[in-house]
Every structure is written in structure tokens, then in C-alpha cells.
C-alpha positions, 0 to 999 in steps of 0.5 A: 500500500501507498504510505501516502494513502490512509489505512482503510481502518481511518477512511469514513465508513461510507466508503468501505464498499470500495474493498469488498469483494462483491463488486454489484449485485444483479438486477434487471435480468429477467428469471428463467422461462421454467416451471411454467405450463406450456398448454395454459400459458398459450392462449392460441394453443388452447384455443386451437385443441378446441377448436379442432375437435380436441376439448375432451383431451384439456386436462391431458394437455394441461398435465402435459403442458406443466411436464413440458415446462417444468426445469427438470425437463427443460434441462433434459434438452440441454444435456441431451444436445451437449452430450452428442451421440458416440458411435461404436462400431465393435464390442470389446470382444471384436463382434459387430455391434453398430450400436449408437450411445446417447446421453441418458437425457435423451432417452429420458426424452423418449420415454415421455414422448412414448409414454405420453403415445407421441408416436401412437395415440391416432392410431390406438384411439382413433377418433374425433381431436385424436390428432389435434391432441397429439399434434398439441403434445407434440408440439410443446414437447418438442419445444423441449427438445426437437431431435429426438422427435425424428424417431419418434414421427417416424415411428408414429408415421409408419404405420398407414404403410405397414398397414398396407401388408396386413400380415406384417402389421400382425407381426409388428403393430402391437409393438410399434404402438407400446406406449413405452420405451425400449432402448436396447440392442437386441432383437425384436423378438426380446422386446415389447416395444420397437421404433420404426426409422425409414432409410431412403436417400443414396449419395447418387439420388438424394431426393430422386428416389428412383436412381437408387441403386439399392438391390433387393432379391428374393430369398425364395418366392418373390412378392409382397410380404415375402423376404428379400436380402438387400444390398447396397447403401444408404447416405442418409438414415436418422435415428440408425438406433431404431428396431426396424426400418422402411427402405427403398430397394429395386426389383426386377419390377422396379423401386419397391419398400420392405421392413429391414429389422436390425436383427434376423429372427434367428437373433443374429444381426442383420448385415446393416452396417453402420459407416458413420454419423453424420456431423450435423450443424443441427439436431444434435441430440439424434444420430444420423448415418451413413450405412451399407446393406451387405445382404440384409434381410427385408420383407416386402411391403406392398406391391412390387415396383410401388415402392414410392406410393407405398412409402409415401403414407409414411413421408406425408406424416413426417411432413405433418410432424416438420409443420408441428416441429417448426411450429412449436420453435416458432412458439419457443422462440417466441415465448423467450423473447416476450418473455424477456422483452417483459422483465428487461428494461432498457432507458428506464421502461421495459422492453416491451413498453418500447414502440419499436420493440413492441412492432418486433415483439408483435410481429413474432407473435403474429407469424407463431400463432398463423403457424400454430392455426394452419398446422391444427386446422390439417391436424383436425382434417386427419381425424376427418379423413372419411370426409372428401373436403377433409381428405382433398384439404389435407392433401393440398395443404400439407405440403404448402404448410410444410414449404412454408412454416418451416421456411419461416423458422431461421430468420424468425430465431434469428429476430427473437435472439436479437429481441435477447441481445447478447445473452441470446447468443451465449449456449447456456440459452435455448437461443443457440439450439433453435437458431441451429434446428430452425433449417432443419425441418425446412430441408429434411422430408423434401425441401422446398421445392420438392414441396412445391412441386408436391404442391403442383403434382397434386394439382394435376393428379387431382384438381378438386383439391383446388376446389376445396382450399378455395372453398376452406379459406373462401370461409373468410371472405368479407372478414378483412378486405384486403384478405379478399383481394388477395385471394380473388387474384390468387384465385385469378393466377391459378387461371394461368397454367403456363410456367406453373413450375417456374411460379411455384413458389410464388402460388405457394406462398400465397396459397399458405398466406390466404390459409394462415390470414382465413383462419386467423380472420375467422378464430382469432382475436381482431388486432391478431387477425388484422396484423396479419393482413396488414403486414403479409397480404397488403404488402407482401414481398420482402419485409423484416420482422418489426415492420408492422405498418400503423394502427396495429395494436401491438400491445394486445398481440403482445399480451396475449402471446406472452407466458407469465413467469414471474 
């Protein structure tokens, strides 16, 4: 010390704070987004189960809703995605075991999922909201986490395609609908539950299926039901760890789907050897792969050479659940940016009392609930399949939904970590994790184009199905006139069937802006529905978030949307 300067003993009391070791205390930083209701603190939510045929399901969604938001459970996200899936190719003893380890959160993830029949409740208890309820669960589980939704979804949306060879889903379906898990490495003949993954893509193909090159040959009889051996590869199989898998292989008949278990009944392996796992920017928690097929064993599901309509009721599902996933990280992102927006103040008012930062909030908020509304209203048009408006709905607005809700994603995670700042980059917060899973859906399960063009196939294969979205979103005519001018030139561009692919993209988006704006004209509160069309249908190009134009009301959008954590 200075002699020059006094001992701190003589300096006047006031000042003794200057040499202690706490230097500040910690104020202005809002609490933790836990232990709160995910079901109950999301008004639209709980509007749309009702809505769509799931009222009876509430106290169902109401527990599972404060499971979803409890710590514990949100800290099950994070330790699944730091800890990444380790691949072991050979036990310790030499024999191939191709056998994925994973973080014991994420099978602490599965089990919920399972046990709350993520992966089955449409298909055990069939039946008026039975897919609204499930498709809420899904949705606020996997805002949770959303990697080990892969597997789940795939095992939930096999099942219309085994069910195509009956005697396979007198062997399987039982097992494949167990409301529990069963991680284990072993036959499925030891289990009482299995999971079901699908394993399409080639490195020469990707999304053109048909230039797989795959073989599948008769182990004696050919035909559906019958076993085949398959050789070949597969560059892209999520969730390797699965009991058995859908897979494309070619015939003398051409591109046809079997059922490959992991292991044969007489309980050796199948030859179905993983290469690697893939090192993804996203979805960390769940494995992906790249395998080879040295003779493994099929059973042939189908009919021969129809492989891709046989395997397409199981895609179409996985692309209903990718509209679900970015939904509920739309809501995630959402809810932490409102959620600190309201405790954070900033030049002496909280952030969300701030008019710029209310325009952002809102925006948000509006683009979140459009996606929850559109996904629930396919959601109720699954239950009510028997229904030919239903049928034809669901299958017109699915791949639009899937286009354009998961397109939307990245840049709105990217918005909701800036409404956080700083602290919204840092890997101790969700922010990280969604802004890496927000492409993902938009890829997996066709890309956009390959939606679009879904969208056009469609079209022609059944040009009714125009009639019935027209007639669905025509409900909300003379609600909001600048809903109804958009729609009578859409309307009017479906005239025009020229460059049809080249405008693709074009017609869908607008086809899910008139589906989103109808349904948040007709169910929604007036400030929701009318931001909504003031800001994506009157003018519609490129815009980013927090351009709302004037005499939004903001702040009702706001409060409505915003979880209370205290």
C-alpha cells in the first residue's frame, strides 16, 4: 500500500464498499422461462385443441403442458444436445455391434414422448381431436427438445404403410404402438416395444428416389410380404438406433419398400452396417448415418415396383410432424423473447413498453400463432379423413404448410435472439439450439421445392383439391378486405397454367398466406387477425420482422402471446 494513502481502518465508513469483494449485485435480468405450463400459458394453443375437435383431451394437455415446462425437463434438452451421440462400431470382444450411445437425457426424452403415445395415440384411439391432441403434445414437447422427435414421427408415421401388408402389421403393430420405451440392442423378438426409422436417400439420388441403386432379391418366392436380402447403401438414415426400418430397394419390377429389422429372427444381426454419423450443424441430440446393406434381410411391403406410393403414407406424416416441429420453435422462440422483452428494461421502461420493440415483439407473435392455426386446422382434417373436403384439404395443404412454416423458422430465431441481445447468443440459452434446428425441418422430408412441386403434382393428379382450399379459406371472405383481394387474384393466377413450375413458389406462398390470414380472420382475436393482413397480404414481398405498418395494436398481440413467469 501507498504510505501516502490512509489505512482503510481511518477512511469514513461510507466508503468501505470500495474493498469488498462483491463488486454489484444483479438486477434487471429477467428469471428463467421454467416451471411454467406450456398448454395454459398459450392462449392460441388452447384455443386451437378446441377448436379442432380436441376439448375432451384439456386436462391431458394441461398435465402435459406443466411436464413440458417444468426445469427438470427443460434441462433434459440441454444435456441431451451437449452430450452428442458416440458411435461404436465393435464390442470389446471384436463382434459387430453398430450400436449408437446417447446421453441418458435423451432417452429420458423418449420415454415421455412414448409414454405420453407421441408416436401412437391416432392410431390406438382413433377418433374425433385424436390428432389435434397429439399434434398439441407434440408440439410443446418438442419445444423441449426437437431431435429426438425424428424417431419418434417416424415411428408414429409408419404405420398407414405397414398397414398396407396386413400380415406384417400382425407381426409388428402391437409393438410399434407400446406406449413405452425400449432402448436396447437386441432383437425384436426380446422386446415389447420397437421404433420404426425409414432409410431412403443414396449419395447418387438424394431426393430422386428412383436412381437408387439399392438391390433387393428374393430369398425364395418373390412378392409382397415375402423376404428379400438387400444390398447396397444408404447416405442418409436418422435415428440408425431404431428396431426396424422402411427402405427403398429395386426389383426386377422396379423401386419397391420392405421392413429391414436390425436383427434376423434367428437373433443374429442383420448385415446393416453402420459407416458413420453424420456431423450435423443441427439436431444434435439424434444420430444420423451413413450405412451399407451387405445382404440384409427385408420383407416386402406392398406391391412390387410401388415402392414410392407405398412409402409415401409414411413421408406425408413426417411432413405433418416438420409443420408441428417448426411450429412449436416458432412458439419457443417466441415465448423467450416476450418473455424477456417483459422483465428487461432498457432507458428506464421495459422492453416491451418500447414502440419499436413492441412492432418486433408483435410481429413474432403474429407469424407463431398463423403457424400454430394452419398446422391444427390439417391436424383436425386427419381425424376427418372419411370426409372428401377433409381428405382433398389435407392433401393440398400439407405440403404448402410444410414449404412454408418451416421456411419461416431461421430468420424468425434469428429476430427473437436479437429481441435477447447478447445473452441470446451465449449456449447456456435455448437461443443457440433453435437458431441451429430452425433449417432443419425446412430441408429434411423434401425441401422446398420438392414441396412445391408436391404442391403442383397434386394439382394435376387431382384438381378438386383446388376446389376445396378455395372453398376452406373462401370461409373468410368479407372478414378483412384486403384478405379478399388477395385471394380473388390468387384465385385469378391459378387461371394461368403456363410456367406453373417456374411460379411455384410464388402460388405457394400465397396459397399458405390466404390459409394462415382465413383462419386467423375467422378464430382469432381482431388486432391478431388484422396484423396479419396488414403486414403479409397488403404488402407482401420482402419485409423484416418489426415492420408492422400503423394502427396495429401491438400491445394486445403482445399480451396475449406472452407466458407469465414471474
Amino acid at each position: 500500500m501507498n504510505a501516502r494513502q490512509p489505512h482503510p481502518e481511518t477512511l469514513p465508513t461510507e466508503s468501505h464498499d470500495r474493498y469488498l469483494a462483491v463488486t454489484h449485485e444483479v438486477k434487471n435480468q429477467p428469471p428463467a422461462l421454467e416451471n411454467y405450463n406450456l398448454f395454459q400459458q398459450d392462449r392460441a394453443l388452447l384455443e386451437a385443441t378446441k377448436r379442432e375437435g380436441a376439448g375432451s383431451a384439456e386436462a391431458g394437455l394441461v398435465a402435459f403442458g406443466a411436464l413440458a415446462g417444468a426445469a427438470e425437463t427443460i434441462e433434459l434438452g440441454f444435456r441431451a444436445n451437449e452430450y452428442k451421440p458416440v458411435f461404436q462400431t465393435h464390442d470389446r470382444f471384436g463382434h459387430r455391434i453398430d450400436q449408437v450411445d446417447f446421453h441418458p437425457a435423451y432417452h429420458q426424452l423418449m420415454t415421455i414422448a412414448m409414454e405420453h403415445g407421441l408416436h401412437s395415440s391416432p392410431w390406438t384411439n382413433p377418433g374425433a381431436g385424436a390428432h389435434v391432441a397429439r399434434a398439441a403434445k407434440y408440439y410443446m414437447h418438442s419445444q423441449v427438445e426437437a431431435g429426438h422427435g425424428c424417431p419418434i414421427t417416424m415411428t408414429f408415421a409408419s404405420i398407414p404403410s405397414i398397414r398396407k401388408q396386413p400380415e406384417l402389421a400382425a407381426q409388428w403393430e402391437s409393438k410399434i404402438l407400446a406406449n413405452h420405451y425400449d432402448p436396447s440392442n437386441r432383437p425384436d423378438s426380446e422386446k415389447t416395444s420397437v421404433t420404426i426409422g425409414m432409410a431412403m436417400t443414396e449419395k447418387q439420388g438424394g431426393t430422386d428416389v428412383r436412381a437408387n441403386s439399392t438391390r433387393a432379391y428374393p430369398v425364395a418366392t418373390p412378392g409382397p410380404g415375402q423376404p428379400y436380402e438387400l444390398v447396397g447403401h444408404k447416405w442418409f438414415v436418422s435415428a440408425p438406433m431404431c428396431d426396424a426400418f422402411l427402405v427403398l430397394a429395386q426389383t426386377t419390377a422396379g423401386l419397391s419398400c420392405f421392413l429391414m429389422p436390425r436383427w434376423r429372427p434367428d437373433g443374429t444381426k442383420n448385415p446393416w452396417q453402420i459407416q458413420r454419423l453424420k456431423n450435423k450443424m443441427g439436431n444434435a441430440s439424434n444420430a444420423s448415418s451413413e450405412v451399407e446393406l451387405r445382404g440384409a434381410l427385408a420383407w416386402m411391403v406392398g406391391e412390387e415396383g410401388r415402392g414410392v406410393p407405398t412409402i409415401i403414407e409414411m413421408v406425408s406424416m413426417t411432413r405433418f410432424d416438420c409443420m408441428i416441429g417448426s411450429s412449436g420453435g416458432l412458439r419457443q422462440a417466441t415465448a423467450q423473447a416476450l418473455h424477456h422483452c417483459r422483465h428487461r428494461q432498457v432507458f428506464g421502461h421495459r422492453l416491451n413498453d418500447q414502440p419499436l420493440m413492441q412492432n418486433v415483439l408483435a410481429d413474432l407473435a403474429i407469424e407463431s400463432e398463423a403457424a400454430l392455426a394452419f398446422t391444427m386446422r390439417i391436424a383436425r382434417a386427419l381425424d376427418n379423413q372419411h370426409l372428401p373436403h377433409e381428405r382433398l384439404l389435407a392433401r393440398l395443404a400439407t405440403p404448402v404448410g410444410k414449404y412454408w412454416i418451416c421456411k419461416r423458422v431461421p430468420n424468425h430465431a434469428y429476430e427473437a435472439m436479437e429481441c435477447i441481445g447478447g445473452s441470446g447468443v451465449m449456449e447456456d440459452c435455448i437461443m443457440p439450439r433453435l437458431f441451429r434446428e430452425s433449417p432443419v425441418n425446412a430441408i429434411w422430408e423434401g425441401s422446398g421445392n420438392v414441396q412445391c412441386l408436391d404442391t403442383l403434382r397434386a394439382l394435376q393428379k387431382e384438381p378438386e383439391v383446388l376446389t376445396a382450399f378455395f372453398a376452406e379459406v373462401g370461409e373468410a371472405r368479407s372478414g378483412d378486405r384486403r384478405f379478399d383481394q388477395f385471394l380473388t387474384q390468387l384465385h385469378n393466377d391459378f387461371a394461368d397454367t403456363s410456367d406453373f413450375e417456374y411460379r411455384a413458389r410464388n402460388l405457394v406462398d400465397r396459397l399458405a398466406l390466404s390459409m394462415q390470414a382465413a383462419q386467423l380472420i375467422r378464430h382469432s382475436e381482431p388486432a391478431v387477425a388484422d396484423a396479419f393482413c396488414g403486414s403479409r397480404l397488403a404488402s407482401h414481398g420482402g419485409r423484416n420482422y418489426g415492420t408492422l405498418p400503423p394502427g396495429m395494436d401491438a400491445r394486445a398481440i403482445i399480451q396475449r402471446a406472452t407466458p407469465i413467469v414471474d
